[in-house]
C-alpha positions, 0 to 999 in steps of 0.5 A, spaced: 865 595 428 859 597 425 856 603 426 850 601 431 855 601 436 858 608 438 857 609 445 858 606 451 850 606 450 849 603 443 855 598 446 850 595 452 844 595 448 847 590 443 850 586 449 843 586 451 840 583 445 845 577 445 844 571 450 847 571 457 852 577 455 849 582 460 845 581 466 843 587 471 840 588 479 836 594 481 839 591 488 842 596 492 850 596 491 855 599 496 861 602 491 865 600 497 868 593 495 861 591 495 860 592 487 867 588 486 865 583 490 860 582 486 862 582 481 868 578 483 863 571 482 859 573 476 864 575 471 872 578 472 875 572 471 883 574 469 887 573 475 882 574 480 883 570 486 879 563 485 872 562 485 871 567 480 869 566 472 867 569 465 861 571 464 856 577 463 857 584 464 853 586 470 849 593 470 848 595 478 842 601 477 842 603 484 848 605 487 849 607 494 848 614 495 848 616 488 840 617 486 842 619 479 848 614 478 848 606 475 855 603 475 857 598 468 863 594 470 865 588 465 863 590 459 870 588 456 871 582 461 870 576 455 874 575 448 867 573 445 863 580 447 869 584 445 869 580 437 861 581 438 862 589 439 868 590 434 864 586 428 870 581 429 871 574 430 874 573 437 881 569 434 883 574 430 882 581 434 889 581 433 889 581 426 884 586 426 887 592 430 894 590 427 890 593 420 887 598 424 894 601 426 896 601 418 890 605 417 889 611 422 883 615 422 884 621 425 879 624 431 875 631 429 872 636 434 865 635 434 860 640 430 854 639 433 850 643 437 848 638 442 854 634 446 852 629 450 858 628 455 856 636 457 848 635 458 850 636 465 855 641 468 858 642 474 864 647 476 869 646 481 868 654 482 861 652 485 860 652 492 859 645 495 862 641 489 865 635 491 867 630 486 867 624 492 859 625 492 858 626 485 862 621 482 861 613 484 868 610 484 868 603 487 872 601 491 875 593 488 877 591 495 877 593 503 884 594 503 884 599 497 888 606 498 881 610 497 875 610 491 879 609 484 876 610 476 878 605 473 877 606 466 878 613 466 881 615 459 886 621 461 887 625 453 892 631 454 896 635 449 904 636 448 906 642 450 911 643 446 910 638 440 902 639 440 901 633 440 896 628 445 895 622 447 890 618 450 891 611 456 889 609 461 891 610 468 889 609 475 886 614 479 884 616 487 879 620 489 884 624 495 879 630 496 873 634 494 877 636 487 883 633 487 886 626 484 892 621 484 895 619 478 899 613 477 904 613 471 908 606 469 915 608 468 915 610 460 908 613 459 907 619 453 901 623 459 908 623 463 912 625 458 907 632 457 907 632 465 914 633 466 915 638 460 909 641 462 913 641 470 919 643 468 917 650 465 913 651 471 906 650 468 900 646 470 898 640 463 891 641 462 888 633 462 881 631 461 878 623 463 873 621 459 869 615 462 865 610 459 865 609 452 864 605 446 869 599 445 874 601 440 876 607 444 879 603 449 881 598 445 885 603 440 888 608 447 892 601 449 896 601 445 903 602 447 910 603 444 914 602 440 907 600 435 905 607 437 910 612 438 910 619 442 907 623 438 902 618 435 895 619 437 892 612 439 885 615 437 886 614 430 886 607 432 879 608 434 877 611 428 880 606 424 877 600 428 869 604 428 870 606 421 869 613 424 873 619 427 872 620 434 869 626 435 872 631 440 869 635 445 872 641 448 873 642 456 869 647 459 874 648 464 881 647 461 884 647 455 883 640 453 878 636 449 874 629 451 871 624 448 864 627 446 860 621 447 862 619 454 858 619 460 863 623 463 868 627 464 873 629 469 877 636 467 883 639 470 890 640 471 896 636 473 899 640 478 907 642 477 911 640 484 905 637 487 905 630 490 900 626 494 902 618 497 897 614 495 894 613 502 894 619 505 887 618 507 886 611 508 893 609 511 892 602 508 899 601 506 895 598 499 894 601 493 888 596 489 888 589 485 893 590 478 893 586 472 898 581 476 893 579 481 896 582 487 894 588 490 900 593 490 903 598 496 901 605 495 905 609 491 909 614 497 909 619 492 904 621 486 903 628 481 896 630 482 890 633 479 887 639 481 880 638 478 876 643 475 870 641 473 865 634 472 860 634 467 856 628 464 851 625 460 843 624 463 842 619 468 849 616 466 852 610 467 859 610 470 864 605 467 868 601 472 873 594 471 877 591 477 883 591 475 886 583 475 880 581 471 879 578 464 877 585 462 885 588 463 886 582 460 882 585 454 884 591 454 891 590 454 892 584 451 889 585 444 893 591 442 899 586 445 897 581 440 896 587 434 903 590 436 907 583 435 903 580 430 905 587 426 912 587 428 914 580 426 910 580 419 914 585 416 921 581 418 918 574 416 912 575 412 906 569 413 910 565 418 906 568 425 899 565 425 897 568 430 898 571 438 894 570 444 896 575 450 895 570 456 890 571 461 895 568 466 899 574 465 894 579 465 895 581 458 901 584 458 906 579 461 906 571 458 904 571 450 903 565 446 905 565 440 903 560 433 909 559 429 909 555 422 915 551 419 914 551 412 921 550 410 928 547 413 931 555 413 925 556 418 928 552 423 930 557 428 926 563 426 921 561 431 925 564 437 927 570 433 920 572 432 920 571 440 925 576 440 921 580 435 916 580 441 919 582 447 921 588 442 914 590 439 912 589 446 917 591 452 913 589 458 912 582 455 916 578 460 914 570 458 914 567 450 911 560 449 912 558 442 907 552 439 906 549 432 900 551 427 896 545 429 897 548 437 889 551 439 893 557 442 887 560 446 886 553 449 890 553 455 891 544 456 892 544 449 898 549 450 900 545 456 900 539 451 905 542 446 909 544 453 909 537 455 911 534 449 914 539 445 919 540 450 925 539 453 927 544 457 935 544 457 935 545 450 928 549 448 928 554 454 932 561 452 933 566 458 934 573 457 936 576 464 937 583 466 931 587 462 926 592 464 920 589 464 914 593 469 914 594 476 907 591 478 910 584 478 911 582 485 917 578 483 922 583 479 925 585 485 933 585 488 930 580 494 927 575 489 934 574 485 940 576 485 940 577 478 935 582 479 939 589 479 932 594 481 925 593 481 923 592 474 927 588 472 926 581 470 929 575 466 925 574 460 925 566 458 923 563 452 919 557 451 921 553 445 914 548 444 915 547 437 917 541 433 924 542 430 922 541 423 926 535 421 922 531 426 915 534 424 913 527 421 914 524 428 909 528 431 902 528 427 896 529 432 891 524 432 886 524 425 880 523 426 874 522 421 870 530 419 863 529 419 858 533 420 855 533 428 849 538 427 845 531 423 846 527 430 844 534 435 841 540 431 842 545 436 851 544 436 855 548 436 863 548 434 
């Protein structure tokens, strides 16, 4: 990246001298539903209920009820913005955060005088501090559990190891100081909460919302690429070419990303649970990376929030949780995780991975595997093996040739239809954890099924066995140089 973008700011203003990739409206939004619903039809594209699309991020500069607040959401939601912010082309991301993880560069904690998530301060401790009326959490849907931050960066500290971690993690507003957190089984911030809990002590946690691309990028990775103990922002570092500057809370014993909009501290809470709709009663939590809207957890840990501080006139970051920005933010480490796994067993025979949208990034990955040899025969579906072990909640592998567009969907398909045989070329893997959030994994779907969670992961072999490679040469077509005959083409 280069080192014009360092903010979420810096991120918008190139975004905004690039054509058709950022629109804004001074129209009035509600931050209930109504901003996703709009947003929905502009640009979420993912697994977003149809008729949706890719297309611009979109700044809203009036939201209802927060004079001082405009809400960005989409920033990520389009491989090509995130090539354009990272200084890299769109096919090969993977490539560059797999170098980034052998790379790290730590983060510091800032010297300056002047930073710029503290500009504004606002202490729990203050009468009439309410973070329901400072903050403007949308809503994706009618139905959702209650108002979320979607793109909040939740960094805690070991209290053991001091060692800290940085993901992202969904959380609802439940009270004028106190957020619902959701942890996926396995997850680092979880592992400091319940030692934290166990010896009777709250874990101090900050959430840093709206930052520059590279932040969010780095902080999604998941082990074993990086391990408990591995602060991802050293990722961040190495992708933006800079550390990460550090803040320190105001409030609690935890820093923050001193360049964001803004920032939540608190405590997690021990002993504390809250179910996720205790103020709505909807049943629903909110649209996930599935395309589905999940139930509400009966029983979440909760933040005890101590105070809210923020930039000048800040901008509030948001996603919906099933669009193409999910895809993104997850599915580019996915790739850089597999890619690294399987080069260090066979160096040069994996040319590239593409986590599927249809999957939401985490879920199906399409693989592009080259045969140069004999002996290479049957190495394709070890490298699919690798995969599920480089990326555990990887339910779905497509294997395809060096001659397969792996980003193009028909031409994936294509391999499918003629590379395939599904009585020979399809591996089933039953009874391996994967993620709770796709609906199927459940008992009543399958009796193959022991608890929720658990699927068959399935391999499809859309590669040519190398004996037979002659037999299936594409279609050669004459080179020629299009932009004689239309100047303004292009590939």
């Amino acid at each position: 990246m280069t080192e014009t973008v360092y903010d979420l700011r810096s991120a918008l203003a190139r975004l905004a001298a690039m054509d058709g990739e950022l629109v804004s409206t001074d129209t009035e939004v509600d931050p209930h539903a109504e901003l996703s619903g709009v947003y929905r039809y502009v640009g979420a594209a993912g697994t977003t209920r149809r008729p949706t699309r890719e297309g611009p991020a979109m700044l809203f500069n009036r939201v209802k009820g927060f004079a001082d607040f405009r809400v960005v959401t989409g920033v990520l939601a389009s491989r090509r913005r995130v090539g354009a912010l990272l200084g890299c082309e769109p096919d090969r991301l993977g490539h560059l955060l797999m170098n980034s993880v052998k790379n790290p560069l730590p983060p510091v904690l800032t010297q300056s005088a002047h930073i710029p998530c503290q500009e504004v301060v606002h202490l729990a401790s203050e009468p009439g501090f309410d973070i329901r009326t400072l903050l403007p959490a949308p809503t994706n849907t009618e139905e959702d559990a209650g108002s979320y931050f979607t793109m909040g960066l939740c960094y805690a500290t070991d209290p053991e190891t001091g060692e800290s971690d940085i993901t992202i993690h969904r959380l609802c507003m439940q009270g004028p100081d106190e957020l619902s957190m959701y942890f996926a089984p396995g997850r680092h911030l979880d592992v400091f909460r319940a030692k934290a809990e166990a010896a009777g002590n709250a874990l101090p946690i900050t959430i840093s919302l709206g930052v520059d691309p590279a932040i969010y990028a780095g902080a999604c990775f998941e082990p074993p690429t990086t391990p408990l103990g591995f602060d991802e922002l050293n990722i961040a570092g190495a992708l933006r070419g800079k550390a990460v500057e550090l803040a320190q809370g105001v409030a609690v014993n935890a820093r923050a990303i001193a360049h964001a909009e803004v920032v939540i501290e608190g405590e997690l809470m021990p002993e504390v649970r809250y179910r996720e709709d205790r103020n709505t009663n909807t049943g629903k939590a909110m649209p996930e990376f599935p395309g589905y809207t999940g139930p509400a957890n009966p029983s979440l840990p909760v933040i005890k929030v101590k105070a809210v501080t923020h930039r000048r006139h800040p901008i509030l970051q948001h996603t919906i949780g099933c669009s193409e920005e999910h895809v993104n933010m997850a599915g580019i480490p996915t790739e850089a995780s597999i890619l690294g796994m399987v080069e260090r067993a066979m160096p040069g025979r994996l040319l590239n991975v593409f986590a599927h949208s249809s999957g939401g990034g985490k879920l199906m990955a399409v693989m592009q595997f080259k045969k140069s040899i004999p002996a290479d025969e049957g190495r394709q579906r070890q490298a699919a093996l690798l995969a599920f072990a480089a990326f555990p909640e990887l339910k779905h592998v497509m294997l395809v040739d060096e001659d397969v567009d792996i980003f193009d969907s028909n031409d994936v398909l294509w391999a499918m239809q003629t590379r395939y045989q599904g009585d020979v070329d399809t591996v089933f893997i039953p009874g391996v954890r994967c993620h709770p959030l796709d609906p199927s994994q459940i008992p009543e779907y399958s009796p193959s099924i022991a608890a929720k969670g658990i699927a068959c992961k399935t391999i499809f072999d859309c590669t040519v066995p190398y004996a037979l490679k002659s037999h299936f040469q594409r279609c050669e077509f004459k080179e020629v140089d299009v932009r004689r005959f239309l100047p303004d083409f292009h590939y």
